[in-house]
PyMOL Python script that loads the backbone (N, CA, C, O; Angstrom):
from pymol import cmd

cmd.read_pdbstr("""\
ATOM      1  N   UNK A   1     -16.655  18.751 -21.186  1.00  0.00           N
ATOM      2  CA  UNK A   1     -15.221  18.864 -20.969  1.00  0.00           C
ATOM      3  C   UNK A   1     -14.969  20.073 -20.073  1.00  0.00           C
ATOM      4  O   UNK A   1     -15.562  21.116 -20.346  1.00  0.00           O
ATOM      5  N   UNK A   2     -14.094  20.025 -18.969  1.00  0.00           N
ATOM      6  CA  UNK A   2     -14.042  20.512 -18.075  1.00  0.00           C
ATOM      7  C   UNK A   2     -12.034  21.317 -17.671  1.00  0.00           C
ATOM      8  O   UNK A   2     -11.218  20.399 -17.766  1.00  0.00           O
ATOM      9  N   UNK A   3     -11.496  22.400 -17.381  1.00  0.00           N
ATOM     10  CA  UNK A   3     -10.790  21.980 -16.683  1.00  0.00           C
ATOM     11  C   UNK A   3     -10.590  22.287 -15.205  1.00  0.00           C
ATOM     12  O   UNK A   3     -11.059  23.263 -14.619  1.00  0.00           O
ATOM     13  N   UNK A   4      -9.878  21.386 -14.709  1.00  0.00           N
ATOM     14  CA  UNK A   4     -10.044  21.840 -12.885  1.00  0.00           C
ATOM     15  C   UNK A   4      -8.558  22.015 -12.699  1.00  0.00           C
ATOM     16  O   UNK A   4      -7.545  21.372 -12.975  1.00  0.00           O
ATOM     17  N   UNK A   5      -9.041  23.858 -11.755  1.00  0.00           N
ATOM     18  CA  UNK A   5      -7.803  24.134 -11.155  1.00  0.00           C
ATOM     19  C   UNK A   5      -7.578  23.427  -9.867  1.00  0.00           C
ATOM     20  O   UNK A   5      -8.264  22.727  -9.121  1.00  0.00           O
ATOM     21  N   UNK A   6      -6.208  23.926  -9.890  1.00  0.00           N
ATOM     22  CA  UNK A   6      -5.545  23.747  -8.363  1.00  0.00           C
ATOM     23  C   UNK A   6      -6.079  23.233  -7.223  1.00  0.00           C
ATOM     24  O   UNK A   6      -5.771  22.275  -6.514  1.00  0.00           O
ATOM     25  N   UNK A   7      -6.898  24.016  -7.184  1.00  0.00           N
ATOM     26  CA  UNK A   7      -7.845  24.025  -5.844  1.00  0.00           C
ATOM     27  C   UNK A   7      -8.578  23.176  -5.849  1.00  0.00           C
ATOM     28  O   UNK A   7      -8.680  22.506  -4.821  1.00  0.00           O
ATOM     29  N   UNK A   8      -9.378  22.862  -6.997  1.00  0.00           N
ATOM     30  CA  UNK A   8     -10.060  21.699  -7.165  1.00  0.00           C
ATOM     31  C   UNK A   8      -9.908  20.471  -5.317  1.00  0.00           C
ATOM     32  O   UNK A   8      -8.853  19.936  -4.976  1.00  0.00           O
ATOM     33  N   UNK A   9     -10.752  20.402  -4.812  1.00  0.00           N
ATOM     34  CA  UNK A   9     -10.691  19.413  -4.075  1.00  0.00           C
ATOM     35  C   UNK A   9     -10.963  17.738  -4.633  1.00  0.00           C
ATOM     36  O   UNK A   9     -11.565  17.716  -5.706  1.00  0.00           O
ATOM     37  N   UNK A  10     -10.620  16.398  -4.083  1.00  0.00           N
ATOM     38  CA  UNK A  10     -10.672  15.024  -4.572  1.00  0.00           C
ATOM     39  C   UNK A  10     -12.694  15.266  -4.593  1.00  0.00           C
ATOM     40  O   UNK A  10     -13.352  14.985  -5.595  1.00  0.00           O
ATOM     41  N   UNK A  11     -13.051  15.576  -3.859  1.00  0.00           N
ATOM     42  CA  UNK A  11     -14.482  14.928  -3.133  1.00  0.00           C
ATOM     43  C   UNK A  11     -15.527  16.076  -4.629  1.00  0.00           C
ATOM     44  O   UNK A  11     -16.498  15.551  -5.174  1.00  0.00           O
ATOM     45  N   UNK A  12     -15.077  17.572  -5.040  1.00  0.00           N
ATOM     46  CA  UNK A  12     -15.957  18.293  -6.206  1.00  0.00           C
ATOM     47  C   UNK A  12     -15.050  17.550  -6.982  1.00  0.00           C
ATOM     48  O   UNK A  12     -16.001  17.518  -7.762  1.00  0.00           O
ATOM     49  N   UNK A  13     -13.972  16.789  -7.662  1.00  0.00           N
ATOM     50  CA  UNK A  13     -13.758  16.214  -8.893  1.00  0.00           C
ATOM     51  C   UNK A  13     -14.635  15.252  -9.019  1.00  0.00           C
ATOM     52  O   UNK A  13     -15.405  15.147  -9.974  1.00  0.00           O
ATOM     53  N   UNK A  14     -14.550  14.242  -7.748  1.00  0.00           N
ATOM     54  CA  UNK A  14     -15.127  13.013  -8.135  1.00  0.00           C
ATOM     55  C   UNK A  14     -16.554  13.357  -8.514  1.00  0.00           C
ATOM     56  O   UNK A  14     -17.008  12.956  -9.586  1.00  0.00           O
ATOM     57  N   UNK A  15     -17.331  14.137  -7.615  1.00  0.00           N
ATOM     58  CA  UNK A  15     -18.697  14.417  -7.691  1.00  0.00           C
ATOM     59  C   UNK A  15     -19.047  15.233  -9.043  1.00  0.00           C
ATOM     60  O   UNK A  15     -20.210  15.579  -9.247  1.00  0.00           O
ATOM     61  N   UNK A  16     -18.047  15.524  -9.935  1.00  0.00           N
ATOM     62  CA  UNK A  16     -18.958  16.341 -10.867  1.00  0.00           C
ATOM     63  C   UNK A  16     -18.151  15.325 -12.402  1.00  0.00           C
ATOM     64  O   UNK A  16     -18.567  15.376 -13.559  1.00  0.00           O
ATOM     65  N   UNK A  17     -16.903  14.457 -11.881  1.00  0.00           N
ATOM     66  CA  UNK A  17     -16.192  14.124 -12.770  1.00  0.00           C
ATOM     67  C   UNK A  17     -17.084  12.410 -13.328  1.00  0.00           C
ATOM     68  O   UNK A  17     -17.421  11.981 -14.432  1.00  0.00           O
ATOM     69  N   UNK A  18     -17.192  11.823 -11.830  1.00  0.00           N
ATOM     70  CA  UNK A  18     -17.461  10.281 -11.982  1.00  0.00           C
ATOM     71  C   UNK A  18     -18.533   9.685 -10.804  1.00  0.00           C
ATOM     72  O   UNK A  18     -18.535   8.477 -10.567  1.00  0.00           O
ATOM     73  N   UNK A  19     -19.180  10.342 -10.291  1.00  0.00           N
ATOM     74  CA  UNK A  19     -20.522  10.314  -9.305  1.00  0.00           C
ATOM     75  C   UNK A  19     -21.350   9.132 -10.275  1.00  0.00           C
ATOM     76  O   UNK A  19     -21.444   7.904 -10.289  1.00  0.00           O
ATOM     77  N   UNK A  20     -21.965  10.472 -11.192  1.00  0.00           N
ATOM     78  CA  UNK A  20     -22.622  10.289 -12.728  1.00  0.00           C
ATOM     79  C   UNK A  20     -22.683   8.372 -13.262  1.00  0.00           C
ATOM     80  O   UNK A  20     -23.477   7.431 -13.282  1.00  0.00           O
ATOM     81  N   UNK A  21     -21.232   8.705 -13.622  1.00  0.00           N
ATOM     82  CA  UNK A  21     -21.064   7.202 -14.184  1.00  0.00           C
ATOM     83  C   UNK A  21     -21.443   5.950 -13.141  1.00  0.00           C
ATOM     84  O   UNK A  21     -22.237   5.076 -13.489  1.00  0.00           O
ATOM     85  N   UNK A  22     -20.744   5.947 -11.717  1.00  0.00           N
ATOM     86  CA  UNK A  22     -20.674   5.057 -11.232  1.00  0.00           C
ATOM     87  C   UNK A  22     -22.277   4.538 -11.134  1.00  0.00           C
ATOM     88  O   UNK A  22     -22.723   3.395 -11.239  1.00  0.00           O
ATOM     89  N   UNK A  23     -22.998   5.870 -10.882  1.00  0.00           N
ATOM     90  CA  UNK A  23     -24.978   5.355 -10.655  1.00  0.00           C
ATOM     91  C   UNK A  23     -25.434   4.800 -11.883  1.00  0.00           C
ATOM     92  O   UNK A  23     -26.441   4.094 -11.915  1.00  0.00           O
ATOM     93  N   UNK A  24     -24.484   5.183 -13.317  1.00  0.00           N
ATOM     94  CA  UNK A  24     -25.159   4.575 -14.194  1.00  0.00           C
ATOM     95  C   UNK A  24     -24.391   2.882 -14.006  1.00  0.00           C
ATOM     96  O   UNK A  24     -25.056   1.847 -14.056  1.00  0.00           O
ATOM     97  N   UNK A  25     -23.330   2.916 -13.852  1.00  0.00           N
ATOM     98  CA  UNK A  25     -22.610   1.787 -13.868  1.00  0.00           C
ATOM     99  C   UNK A  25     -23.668   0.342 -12.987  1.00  0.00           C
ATOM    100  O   UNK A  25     -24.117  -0.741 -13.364  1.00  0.00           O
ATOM    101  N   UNK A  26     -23.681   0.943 -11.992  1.00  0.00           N
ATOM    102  CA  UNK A  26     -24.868   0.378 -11.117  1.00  0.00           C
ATOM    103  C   UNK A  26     -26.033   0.099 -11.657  1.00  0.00           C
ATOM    104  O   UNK A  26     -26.624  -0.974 -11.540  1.00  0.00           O
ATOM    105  N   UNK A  27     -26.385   1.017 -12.241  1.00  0.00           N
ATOM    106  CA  UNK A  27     -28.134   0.421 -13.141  1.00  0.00           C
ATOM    107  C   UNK A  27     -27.642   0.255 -14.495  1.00  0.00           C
ATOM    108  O   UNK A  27     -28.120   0.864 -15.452  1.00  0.00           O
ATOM    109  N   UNK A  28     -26.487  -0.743 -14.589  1.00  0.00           N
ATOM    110  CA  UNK A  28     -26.443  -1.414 -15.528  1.00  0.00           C
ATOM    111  C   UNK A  28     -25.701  -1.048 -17.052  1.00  0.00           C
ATOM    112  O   UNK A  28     -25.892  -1.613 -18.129  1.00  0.00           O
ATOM    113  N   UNK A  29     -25.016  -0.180 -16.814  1.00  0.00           N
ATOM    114  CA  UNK A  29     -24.362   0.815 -17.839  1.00  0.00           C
ATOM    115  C   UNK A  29     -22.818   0.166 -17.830  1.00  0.00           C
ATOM    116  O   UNK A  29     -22.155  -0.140 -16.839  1.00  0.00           O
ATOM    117  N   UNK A  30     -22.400   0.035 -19.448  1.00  0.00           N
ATOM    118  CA  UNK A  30     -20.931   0.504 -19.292  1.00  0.00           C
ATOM    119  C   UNK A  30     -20.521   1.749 -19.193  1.00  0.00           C
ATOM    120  O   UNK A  30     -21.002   2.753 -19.720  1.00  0.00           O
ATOM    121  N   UNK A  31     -19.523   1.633 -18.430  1.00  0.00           N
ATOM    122  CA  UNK A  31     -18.550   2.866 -18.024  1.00  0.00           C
ATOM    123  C   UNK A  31     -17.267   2.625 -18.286  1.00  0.00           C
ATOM    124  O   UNK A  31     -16.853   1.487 -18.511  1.00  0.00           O
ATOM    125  N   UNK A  32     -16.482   3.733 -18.279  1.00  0.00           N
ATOM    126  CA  UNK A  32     -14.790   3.715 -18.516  1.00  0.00           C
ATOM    127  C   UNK A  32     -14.608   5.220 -17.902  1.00  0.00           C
ATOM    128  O   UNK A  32     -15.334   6.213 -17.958  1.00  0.00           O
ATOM    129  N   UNK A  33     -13.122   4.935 -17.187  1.00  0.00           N
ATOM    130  CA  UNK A  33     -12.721   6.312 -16.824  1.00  0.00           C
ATOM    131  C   UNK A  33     -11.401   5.878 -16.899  1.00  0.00           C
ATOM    132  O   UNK A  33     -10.979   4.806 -16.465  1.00  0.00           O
ATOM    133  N   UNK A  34     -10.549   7.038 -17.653  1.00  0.00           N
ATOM    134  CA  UNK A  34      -9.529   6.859 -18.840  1.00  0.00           C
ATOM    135  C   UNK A  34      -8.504   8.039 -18.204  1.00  0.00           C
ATOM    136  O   UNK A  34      -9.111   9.083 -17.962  1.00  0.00           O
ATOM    137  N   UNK A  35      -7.263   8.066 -17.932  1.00  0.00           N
ATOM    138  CA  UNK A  35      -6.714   9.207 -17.240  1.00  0.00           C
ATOM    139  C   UNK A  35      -5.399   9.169 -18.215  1.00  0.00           C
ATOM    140  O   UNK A  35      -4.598   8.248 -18.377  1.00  0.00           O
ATOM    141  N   UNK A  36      -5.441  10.500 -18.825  1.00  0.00           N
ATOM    142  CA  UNK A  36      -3.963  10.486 -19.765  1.00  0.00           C
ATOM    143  C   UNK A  36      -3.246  11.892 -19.798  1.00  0.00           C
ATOM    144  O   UNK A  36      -3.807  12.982 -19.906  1.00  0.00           O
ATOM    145  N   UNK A  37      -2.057  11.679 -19.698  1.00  0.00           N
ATOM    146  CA  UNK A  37      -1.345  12.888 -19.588  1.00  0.00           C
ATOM    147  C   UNK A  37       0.170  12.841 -19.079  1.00  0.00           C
ATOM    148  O   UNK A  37       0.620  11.940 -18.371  1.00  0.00           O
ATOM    149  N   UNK A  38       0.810  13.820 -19.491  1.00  0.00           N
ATOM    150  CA  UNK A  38       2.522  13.473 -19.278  1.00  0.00           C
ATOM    151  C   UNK A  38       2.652  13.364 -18.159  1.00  0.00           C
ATOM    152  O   UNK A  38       1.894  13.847 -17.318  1.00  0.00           O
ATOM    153  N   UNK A  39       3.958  12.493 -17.874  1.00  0.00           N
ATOM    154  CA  UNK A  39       4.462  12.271 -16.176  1.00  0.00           C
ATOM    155  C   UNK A  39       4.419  13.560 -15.301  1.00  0.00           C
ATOM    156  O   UNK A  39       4.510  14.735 -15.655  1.00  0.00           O
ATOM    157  N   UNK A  40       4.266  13.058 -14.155  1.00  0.00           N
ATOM    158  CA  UNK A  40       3.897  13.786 -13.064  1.00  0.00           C
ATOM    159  C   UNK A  40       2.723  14.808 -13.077  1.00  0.00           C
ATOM    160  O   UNK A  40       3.151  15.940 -12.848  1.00  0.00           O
ATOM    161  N   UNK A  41       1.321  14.764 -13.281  1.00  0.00           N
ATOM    162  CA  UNK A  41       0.473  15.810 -14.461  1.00  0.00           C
ATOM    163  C   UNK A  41      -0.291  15.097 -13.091  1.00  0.00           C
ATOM    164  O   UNK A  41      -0.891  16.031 -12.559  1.00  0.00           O
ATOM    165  N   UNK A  42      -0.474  14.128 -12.473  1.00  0.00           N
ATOM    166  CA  UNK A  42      -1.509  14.091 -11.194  1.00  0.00           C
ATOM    167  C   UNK A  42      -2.372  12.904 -11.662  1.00  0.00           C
ATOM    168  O   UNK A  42      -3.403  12.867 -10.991  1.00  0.00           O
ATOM    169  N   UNK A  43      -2.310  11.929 -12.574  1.00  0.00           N
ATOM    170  CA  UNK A  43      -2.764  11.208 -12.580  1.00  0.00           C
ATOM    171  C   UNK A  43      -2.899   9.887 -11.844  1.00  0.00           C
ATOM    172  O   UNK A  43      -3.704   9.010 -12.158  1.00  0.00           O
ATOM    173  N   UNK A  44      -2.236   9.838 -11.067  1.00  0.00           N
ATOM    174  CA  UNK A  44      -1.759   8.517 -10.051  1.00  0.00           C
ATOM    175  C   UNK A  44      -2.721   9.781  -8.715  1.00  0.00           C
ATOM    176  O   UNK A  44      -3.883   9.420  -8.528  1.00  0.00           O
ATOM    177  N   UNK A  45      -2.425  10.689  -8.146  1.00  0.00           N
ATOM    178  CA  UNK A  45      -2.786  11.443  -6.945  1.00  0.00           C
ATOM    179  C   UNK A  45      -4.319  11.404  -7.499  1.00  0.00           C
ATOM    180  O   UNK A  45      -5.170  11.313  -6.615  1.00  0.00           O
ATOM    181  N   UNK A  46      -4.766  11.460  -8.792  1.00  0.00           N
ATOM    182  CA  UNK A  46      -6.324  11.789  -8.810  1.00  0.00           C
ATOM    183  C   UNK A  46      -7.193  10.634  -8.610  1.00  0.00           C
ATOM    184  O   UNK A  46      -8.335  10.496  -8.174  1.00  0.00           O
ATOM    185  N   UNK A  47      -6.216   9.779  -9.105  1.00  0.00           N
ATOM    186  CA  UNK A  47      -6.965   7.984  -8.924  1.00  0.00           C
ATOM    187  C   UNK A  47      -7.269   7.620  -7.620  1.00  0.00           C
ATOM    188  O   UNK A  47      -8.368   7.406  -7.107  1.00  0.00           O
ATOM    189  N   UNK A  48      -6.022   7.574  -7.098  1.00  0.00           N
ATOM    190  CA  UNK A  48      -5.453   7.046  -5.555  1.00  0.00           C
ATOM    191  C   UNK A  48      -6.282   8.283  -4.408  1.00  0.00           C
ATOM    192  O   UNK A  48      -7.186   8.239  -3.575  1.00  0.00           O
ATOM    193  N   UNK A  49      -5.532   9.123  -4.859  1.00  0.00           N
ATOM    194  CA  UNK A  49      -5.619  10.184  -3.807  1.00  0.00           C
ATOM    195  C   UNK A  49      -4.303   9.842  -2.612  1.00  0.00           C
ATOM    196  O   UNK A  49      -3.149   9.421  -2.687  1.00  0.00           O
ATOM    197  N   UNK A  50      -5.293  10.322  -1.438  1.00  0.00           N
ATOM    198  CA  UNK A  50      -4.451  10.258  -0.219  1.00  0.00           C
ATOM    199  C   UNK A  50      -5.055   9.357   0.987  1.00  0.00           C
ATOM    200  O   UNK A  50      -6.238   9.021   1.027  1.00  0.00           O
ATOM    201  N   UNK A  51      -4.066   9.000   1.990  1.00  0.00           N
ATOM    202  CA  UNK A  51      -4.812   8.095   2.828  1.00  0.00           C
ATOM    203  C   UNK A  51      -5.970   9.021   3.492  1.00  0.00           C
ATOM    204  O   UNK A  51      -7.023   8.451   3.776  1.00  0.00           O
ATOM    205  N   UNK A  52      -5.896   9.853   3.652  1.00  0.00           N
ATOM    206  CA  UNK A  52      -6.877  11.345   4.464  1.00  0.00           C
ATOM    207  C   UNK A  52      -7.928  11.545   3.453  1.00  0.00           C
ATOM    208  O   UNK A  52      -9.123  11.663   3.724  1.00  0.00           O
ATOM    209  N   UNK A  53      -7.435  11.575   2.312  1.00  0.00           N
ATOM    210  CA  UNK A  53      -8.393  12.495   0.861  1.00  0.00           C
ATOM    211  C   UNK A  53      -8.298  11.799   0.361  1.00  0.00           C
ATOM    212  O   UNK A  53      -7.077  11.648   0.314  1.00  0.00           O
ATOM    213  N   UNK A  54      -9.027  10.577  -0.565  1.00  0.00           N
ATOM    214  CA  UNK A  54      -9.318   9.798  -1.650  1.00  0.00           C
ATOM    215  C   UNK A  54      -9.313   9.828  -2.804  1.00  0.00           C
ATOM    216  O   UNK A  54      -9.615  10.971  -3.149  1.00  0.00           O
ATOM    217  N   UNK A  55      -9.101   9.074  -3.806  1.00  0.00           N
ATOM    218  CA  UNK A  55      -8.914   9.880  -5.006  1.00  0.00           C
ATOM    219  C   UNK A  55     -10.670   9.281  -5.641  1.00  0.00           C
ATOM    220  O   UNK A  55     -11.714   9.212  -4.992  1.00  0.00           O
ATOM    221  N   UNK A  56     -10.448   8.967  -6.954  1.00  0.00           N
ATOM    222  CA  UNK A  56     -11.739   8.409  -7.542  1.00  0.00           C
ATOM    223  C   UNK A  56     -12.044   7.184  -7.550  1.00  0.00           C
ATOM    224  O   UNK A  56     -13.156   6.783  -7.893  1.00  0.00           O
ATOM    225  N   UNK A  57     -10.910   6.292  -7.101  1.00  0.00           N
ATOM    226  CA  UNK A  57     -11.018   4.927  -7.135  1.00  0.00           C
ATOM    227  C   UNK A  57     -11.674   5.045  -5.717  1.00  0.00           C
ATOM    228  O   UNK A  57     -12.866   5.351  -5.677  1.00  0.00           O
ATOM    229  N   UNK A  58     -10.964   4.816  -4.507  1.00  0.00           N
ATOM    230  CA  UNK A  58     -11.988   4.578  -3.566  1.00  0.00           C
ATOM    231  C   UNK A  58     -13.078   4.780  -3.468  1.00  0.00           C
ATOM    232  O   UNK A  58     -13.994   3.961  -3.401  1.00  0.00           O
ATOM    233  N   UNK A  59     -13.143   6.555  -3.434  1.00  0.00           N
ATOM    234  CA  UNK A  59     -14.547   6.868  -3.586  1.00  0.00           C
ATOM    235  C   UNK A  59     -15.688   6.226  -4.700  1.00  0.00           C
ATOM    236  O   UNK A  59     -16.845   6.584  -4.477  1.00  0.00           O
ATOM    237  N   UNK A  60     -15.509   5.440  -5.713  1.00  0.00           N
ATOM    238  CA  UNK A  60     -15.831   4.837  -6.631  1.00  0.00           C
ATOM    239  C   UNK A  60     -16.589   3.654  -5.732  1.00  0.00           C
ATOM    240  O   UNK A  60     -17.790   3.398  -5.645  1.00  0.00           O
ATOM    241  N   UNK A  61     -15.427   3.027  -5.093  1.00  0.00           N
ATOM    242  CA  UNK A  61     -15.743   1.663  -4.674  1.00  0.00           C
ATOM    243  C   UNK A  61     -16.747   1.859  -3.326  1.00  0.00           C
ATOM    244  O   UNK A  61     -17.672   1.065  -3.158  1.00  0.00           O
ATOM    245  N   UNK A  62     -16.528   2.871  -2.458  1.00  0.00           N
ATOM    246  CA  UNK A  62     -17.263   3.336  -1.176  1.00  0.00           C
ATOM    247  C   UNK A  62     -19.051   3.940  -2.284  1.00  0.00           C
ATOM    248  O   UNK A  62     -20.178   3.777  -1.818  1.00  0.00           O
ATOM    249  N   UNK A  63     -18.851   4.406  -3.302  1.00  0.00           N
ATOM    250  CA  UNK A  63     -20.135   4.678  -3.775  1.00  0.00           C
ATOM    251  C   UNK A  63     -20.741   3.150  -4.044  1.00  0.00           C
ATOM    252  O   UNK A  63     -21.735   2.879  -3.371  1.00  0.00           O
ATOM    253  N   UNK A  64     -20.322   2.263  -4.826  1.00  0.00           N
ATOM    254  CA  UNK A  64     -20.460   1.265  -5.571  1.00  0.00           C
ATOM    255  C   UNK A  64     -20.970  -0.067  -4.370  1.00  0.00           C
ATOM    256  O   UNK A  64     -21.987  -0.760  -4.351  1.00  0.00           O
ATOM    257  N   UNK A  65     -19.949  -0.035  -3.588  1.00  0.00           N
ATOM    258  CA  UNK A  65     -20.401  -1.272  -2.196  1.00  0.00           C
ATOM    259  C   UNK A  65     -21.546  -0.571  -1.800  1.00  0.00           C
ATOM    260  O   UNK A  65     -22.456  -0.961  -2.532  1.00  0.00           O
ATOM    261  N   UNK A  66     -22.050   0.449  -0.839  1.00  0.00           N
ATOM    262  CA  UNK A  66     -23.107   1.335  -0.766  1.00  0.00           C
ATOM    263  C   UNK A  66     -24.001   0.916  -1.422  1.00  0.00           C
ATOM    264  O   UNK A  66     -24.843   0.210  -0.868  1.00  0.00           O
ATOM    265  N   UNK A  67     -24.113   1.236  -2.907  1.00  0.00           N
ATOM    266  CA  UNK A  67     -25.469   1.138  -3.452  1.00  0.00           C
ATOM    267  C   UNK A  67     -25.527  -0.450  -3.729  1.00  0.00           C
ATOM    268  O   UNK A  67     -26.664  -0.892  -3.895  1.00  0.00           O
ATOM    269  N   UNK A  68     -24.477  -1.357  -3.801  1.00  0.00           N
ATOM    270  CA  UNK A  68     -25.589  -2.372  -4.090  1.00  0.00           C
ATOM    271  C   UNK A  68     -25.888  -3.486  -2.703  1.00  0.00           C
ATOM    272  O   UNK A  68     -26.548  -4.525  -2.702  1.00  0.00           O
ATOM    273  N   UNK A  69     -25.267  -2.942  -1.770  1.00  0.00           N
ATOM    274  CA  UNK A  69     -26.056  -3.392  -0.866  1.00  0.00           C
ATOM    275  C   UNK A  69     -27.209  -4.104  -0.226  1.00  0.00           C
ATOM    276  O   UNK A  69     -27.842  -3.384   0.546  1.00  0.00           O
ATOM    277  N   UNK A  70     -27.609  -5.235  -0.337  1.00  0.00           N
ATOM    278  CA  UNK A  70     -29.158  -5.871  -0.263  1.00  0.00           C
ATOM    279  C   UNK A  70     -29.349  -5.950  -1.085  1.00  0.00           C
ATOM    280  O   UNK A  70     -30.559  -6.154  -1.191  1.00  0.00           O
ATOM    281  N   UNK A  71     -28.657  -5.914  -2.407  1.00  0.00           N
ATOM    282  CA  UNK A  71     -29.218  -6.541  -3.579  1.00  0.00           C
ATOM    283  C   UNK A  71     -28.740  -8.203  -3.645  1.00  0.00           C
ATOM    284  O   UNK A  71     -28.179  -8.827  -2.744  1.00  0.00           O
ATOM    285  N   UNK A  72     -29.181  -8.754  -5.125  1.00  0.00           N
ATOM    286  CA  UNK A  72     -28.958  -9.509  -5.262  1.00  0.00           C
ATOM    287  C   UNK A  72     -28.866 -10.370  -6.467  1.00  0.00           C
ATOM    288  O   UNK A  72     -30.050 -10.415  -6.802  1.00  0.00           O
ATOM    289  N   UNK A  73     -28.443 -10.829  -7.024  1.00  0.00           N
ATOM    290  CA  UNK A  73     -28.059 -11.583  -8.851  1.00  0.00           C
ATOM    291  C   UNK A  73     -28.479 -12.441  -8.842  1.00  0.00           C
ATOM    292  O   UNK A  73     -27.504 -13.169  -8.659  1.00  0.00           O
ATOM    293  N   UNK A  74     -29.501 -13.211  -8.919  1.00  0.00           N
ATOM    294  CA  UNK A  74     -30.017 -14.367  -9.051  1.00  0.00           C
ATOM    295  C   UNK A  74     -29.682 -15.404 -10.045  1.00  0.00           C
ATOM    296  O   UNK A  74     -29.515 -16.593  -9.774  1.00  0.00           O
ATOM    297  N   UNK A  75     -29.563 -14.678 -11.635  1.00  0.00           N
ATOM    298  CA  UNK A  75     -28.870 -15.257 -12.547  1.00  0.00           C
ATOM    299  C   UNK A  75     -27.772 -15.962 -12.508  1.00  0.00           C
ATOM    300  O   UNK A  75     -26.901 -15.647 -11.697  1.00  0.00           O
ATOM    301  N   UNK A  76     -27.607 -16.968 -13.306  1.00  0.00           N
ATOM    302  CA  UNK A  76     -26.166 -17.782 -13.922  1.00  0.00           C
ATOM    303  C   UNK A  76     -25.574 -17.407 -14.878  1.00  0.00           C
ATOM    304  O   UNK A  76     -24.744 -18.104 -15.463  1.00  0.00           O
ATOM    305  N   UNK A  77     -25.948 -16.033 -15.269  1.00  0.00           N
ATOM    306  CA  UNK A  77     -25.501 -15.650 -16.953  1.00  0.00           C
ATOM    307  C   UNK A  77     -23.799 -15.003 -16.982  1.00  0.00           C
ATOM    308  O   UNK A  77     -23.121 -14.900 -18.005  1.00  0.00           O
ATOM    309  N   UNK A  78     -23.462 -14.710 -15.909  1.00  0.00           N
ATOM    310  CA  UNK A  78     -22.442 -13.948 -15.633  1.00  0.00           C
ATOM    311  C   UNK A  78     -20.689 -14.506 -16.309  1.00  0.00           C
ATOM    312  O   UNK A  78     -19.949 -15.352 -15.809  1.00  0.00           O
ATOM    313  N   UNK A  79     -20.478 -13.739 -17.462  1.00  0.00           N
ATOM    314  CA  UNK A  79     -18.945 -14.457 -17.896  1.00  0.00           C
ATOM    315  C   UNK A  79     -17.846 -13.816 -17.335  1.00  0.00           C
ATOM    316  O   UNK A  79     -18.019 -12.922 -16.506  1.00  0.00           O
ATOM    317  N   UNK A  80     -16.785 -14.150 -17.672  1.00  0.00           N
ATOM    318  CA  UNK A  80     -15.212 -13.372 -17.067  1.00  0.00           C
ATOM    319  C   UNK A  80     -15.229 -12.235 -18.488  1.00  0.00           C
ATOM    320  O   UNK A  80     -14.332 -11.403 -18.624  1.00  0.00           O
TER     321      UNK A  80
END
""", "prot")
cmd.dss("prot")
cmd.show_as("cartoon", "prot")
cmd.util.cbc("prot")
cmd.orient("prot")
């Protein structure tokens, strides 16, 4: 448990907040990332971010397309 000031940039949150998870997410891990706190507290700006600065979702998805790249699922096991 962590807290981050001000300064905190999007790119050291994501990397020390949800880097971690997403590589486990990838080799096969559940993950959850859970954001709670009273209105206006930065939870929408930490997700999203900015069109310039990203929040954790993109960067999530730019980590996530990246690594699985050239892979491939061969299986039929897959449910909704």
């Amino acid at each position: 448990s962590r807290v981050f000031g001000p300064e905190t940039t999007q790119k050291d949150f994501f990397d020390e907040t949800s880097l971690g998870l997403v590589r486990d997410f990838v080799d096969g891990q559940n993950c959850l990332v859970f954001t709670y706190g009273v209105t206006n507290s930065g939870k929408t700006y930490t997700i999203q971010g900015t069109a310039k600065d990203g929040g954790v979702l993109p960067r999530t998805l730019d980590v996530l397309f990246n690594s699985i790249q050239g892979r491939e699922y061969n299986r039929m096991d897959l449910k909704p």
